[in-house]
C-alpha positions as CSV (number, residue, x, y, z in Angstrom):
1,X,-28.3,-35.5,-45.2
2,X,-25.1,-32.9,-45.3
3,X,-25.8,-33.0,-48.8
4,X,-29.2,-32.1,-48.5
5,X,-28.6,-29.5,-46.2
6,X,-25.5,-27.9,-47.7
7,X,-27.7,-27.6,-51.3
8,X,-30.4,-26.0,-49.5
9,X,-28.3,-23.1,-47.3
10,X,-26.2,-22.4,-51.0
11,X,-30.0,-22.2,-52.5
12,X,-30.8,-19.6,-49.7
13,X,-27.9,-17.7,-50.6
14,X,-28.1,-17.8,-53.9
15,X,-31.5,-16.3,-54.4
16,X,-31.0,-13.5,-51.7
17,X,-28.3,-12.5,-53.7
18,X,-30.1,-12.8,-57.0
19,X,-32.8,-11.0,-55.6
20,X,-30.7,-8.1,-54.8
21,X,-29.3,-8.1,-57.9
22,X,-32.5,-8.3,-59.5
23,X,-33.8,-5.7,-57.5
24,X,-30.7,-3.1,-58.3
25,X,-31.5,-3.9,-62.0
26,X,-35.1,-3.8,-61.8
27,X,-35.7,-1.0,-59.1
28,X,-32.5,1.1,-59.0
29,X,-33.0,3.9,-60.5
30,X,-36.1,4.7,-59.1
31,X,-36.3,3.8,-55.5
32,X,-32.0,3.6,-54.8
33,X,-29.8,1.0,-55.4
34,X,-29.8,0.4,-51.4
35,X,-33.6,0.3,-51.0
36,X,-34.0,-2.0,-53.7
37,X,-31.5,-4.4,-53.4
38,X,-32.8,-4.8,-49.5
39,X,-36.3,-5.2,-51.1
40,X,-34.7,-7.7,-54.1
41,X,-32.8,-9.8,-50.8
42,X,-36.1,-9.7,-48.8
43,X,-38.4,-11.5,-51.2
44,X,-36.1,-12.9,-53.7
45,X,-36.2,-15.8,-51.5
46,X,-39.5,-16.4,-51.7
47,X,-39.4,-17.9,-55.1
48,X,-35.9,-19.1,-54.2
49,X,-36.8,-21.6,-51.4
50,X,-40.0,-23.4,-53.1
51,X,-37.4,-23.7,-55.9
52,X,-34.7,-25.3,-53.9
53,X,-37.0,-27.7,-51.9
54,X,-38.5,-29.2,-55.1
55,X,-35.0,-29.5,-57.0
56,X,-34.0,-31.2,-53.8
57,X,-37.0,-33.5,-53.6
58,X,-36.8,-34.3,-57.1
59,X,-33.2,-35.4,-56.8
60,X,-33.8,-37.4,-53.7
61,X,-36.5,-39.4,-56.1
62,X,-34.5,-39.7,-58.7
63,X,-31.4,-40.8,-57.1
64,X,-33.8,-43.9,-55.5
């Protein structure tokens, strides 16, 4: 269960700060780097977590 838990808080992390990035890179010049790396944290995980739960899921399967 730590496992599960500790892969799931680094997958939250991970795509807020992809989704910064992503947004500086996409958005940056246009909007400010500020605005759209707050933009790129805010929905970056949106993708992120659906991502995360089904890696984690799918491990859980295959590791039974």
């Amino acid at each position: 269960m730590t496992t599960v838990l500790a892969a799931f808080g680094l997958g939250i992390i991970g795509s807020i700060v992809g989704g910064a990035l992503g947004g500086i890179v996409v958005g940056g010049k246009h909007i400010g780097n500020e605005l759209a790396a707050l933009m790129g944290g805010f929905y970056g995980p949106i993708a992120g977590i659906g991502g995360v739960i089904v890696g984690i899921v799918a491990l859980q399967l295959w590791q039974a």
